[in-house]
C-alpha positions in Angstrom: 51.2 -23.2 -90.5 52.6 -24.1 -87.1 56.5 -25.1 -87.8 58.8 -27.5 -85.8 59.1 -25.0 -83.2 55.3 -24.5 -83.0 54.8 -28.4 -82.7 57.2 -28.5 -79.4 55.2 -26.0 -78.2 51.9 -27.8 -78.7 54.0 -31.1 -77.2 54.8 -28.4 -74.3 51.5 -27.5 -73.6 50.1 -30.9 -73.9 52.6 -31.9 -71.0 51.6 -29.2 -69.0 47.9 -30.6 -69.4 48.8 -33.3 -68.7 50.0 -32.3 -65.4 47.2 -30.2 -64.7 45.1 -32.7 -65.2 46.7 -34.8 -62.4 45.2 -32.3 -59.5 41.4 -31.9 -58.4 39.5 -29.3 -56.6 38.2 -32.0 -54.0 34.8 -31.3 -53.7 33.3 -33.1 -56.4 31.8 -30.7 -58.3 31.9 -30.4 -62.0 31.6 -26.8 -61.9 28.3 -26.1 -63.9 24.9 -27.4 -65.0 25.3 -30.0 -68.2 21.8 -31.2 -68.1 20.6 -28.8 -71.0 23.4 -30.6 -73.3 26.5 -28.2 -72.4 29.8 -29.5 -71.5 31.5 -28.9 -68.3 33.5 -26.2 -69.3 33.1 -22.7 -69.2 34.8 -19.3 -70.4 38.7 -19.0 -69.3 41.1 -21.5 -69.0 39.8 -25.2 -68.9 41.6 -28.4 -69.0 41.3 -31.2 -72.0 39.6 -33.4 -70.0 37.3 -30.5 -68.8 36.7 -29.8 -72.7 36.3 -33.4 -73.9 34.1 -34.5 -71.3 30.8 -36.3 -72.3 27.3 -34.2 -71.7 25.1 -35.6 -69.3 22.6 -35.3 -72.8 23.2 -35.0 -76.3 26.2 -32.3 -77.3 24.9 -29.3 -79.1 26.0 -28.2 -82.1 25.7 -24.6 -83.5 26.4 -22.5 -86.4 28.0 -18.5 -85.5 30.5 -16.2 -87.3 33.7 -16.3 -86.2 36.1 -14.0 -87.2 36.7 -13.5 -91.2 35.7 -17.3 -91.7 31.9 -16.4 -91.0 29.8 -19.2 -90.2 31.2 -22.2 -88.9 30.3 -24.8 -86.2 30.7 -24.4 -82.7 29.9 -26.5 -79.8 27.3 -25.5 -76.4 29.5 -22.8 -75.3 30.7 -21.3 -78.9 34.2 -22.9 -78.9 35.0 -23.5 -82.8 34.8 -27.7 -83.5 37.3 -28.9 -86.3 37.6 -31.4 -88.6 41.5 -33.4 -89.0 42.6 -34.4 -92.4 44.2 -37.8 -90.2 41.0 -39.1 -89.4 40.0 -42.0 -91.7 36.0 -41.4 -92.1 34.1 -41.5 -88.8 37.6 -43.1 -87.0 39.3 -40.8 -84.9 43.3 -40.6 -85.5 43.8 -38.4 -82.6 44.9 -39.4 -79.2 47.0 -39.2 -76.5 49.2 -35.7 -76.6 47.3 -35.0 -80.1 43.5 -35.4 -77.7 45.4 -33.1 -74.9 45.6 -30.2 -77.7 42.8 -31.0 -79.8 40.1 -32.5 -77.5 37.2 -34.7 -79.4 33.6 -33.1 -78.8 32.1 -36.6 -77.0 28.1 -36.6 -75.7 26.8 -39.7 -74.0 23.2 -39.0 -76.0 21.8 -38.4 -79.4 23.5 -35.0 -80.6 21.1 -32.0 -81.3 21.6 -29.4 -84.0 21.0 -26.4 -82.7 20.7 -22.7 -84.9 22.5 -23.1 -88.1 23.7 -26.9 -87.9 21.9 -29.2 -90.0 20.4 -32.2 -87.9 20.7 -35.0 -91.0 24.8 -34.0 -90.8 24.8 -35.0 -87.0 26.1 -38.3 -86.2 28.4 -40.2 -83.7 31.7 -42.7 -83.7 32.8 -45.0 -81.1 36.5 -44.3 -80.0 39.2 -46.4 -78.9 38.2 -46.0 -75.2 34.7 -46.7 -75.8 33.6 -42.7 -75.6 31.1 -41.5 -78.0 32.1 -38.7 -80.5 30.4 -36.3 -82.3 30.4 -36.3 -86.3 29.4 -33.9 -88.4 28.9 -34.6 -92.4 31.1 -37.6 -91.4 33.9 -36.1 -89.8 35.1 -36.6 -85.8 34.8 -32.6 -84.0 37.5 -31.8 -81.9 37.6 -28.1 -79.9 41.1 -26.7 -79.9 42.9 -25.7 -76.8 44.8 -22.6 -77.6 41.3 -21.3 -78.3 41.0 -19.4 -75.3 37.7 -18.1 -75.5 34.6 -18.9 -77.3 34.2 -17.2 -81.1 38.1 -18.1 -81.5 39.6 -20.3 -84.5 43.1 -20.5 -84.0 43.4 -23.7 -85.3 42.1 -23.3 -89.0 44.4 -24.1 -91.6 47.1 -25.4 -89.1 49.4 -28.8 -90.1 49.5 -30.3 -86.3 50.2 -34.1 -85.2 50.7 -34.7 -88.7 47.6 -33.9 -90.6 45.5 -30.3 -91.1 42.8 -29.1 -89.0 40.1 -27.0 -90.2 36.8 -25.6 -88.8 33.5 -26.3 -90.6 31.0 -24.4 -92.1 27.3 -25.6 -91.5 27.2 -27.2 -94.9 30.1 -29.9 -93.9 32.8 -27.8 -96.2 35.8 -26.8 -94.4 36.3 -23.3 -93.7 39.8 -23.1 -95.8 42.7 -20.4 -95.0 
């Protein structure tokens, strides 16, 4: 579980996004091709509002092994999605710093299961700022941004911005400790 001191570091880094987030590259580009459904982020370091940015078509959502929790959902590019035990049903608790470290998984279309994700589990929520995010079995998605790399879940299990976060398996269940 992340303690006191791991919480000011997640308040640290959500700062530092923050500030990142400030700057642009000037040219206008998103930097890849989201018209099959994939978000605008890639492999390597990306911001929040790189990672929570809405497809240009419905969000993808798959089902791959990760680590010892073996199957549990990722989005487009194979970062883990989690569920937070905050959330009341389909509304999202999580904003501000908590959306800088735990960005929401938002699509501007209908969201397609892809392998291993049931499609009847799929579903979206309206959020505060009138985004669309993705549900699964009821519950928001969010990616997690100390997951560096696809096929990462360092957020499972983890007590952050007062609730737990845990990845889900393809049957809605969370993936436990």
């Amino acid at each position: 579980m992340i303690r006191a001191n791991g919480a000011i570091a997640l308040l640290a880094i959500a700062a530092l996004l923050a500030i990142a987030g400030c700057g642009s590259s000037g040219n206008g580009e998103s930097g890849g091709d989201t018209s099959a459904g994939e978000s605008a982020y890639g492999g390597g370091e990306s911001t929040a509002s790189e990672r929570n940015s809405a497809t240009a078509a419905g969000a993808v959502v798959t089902a791959t092994g990760v680590g010892d929790l073996g199957k549990v959902l990722v989005d487009a590019r194979g970062y883990t999605l989690y569920d937070f035990h905050k959330d009341k049903g389909t509304v999202s608790a999580c904003y501000g710093p908590c959306a800088a470290v735990w960005p929401a998984l938002l699509t501007e279309g209908k969201p397609e299961a892809g392998e291993g994700a049931i499609a009847s589990q799929l579903g979206t929520t309206k959020r505060k700022d009138g985004t669309t995010q993705v549900t699964y079995a009821g519950h928001p998605l969010y990616t997690f941004m100390q997951d560096g790399a696809p096929g990462q879940a360092g957020g499972n299990d983890t007590d952050s911005f007062g609730g737990q976060w845990y990845a889900l398996r393809p049957n809605g269940e969370e993936a436990g400790g």
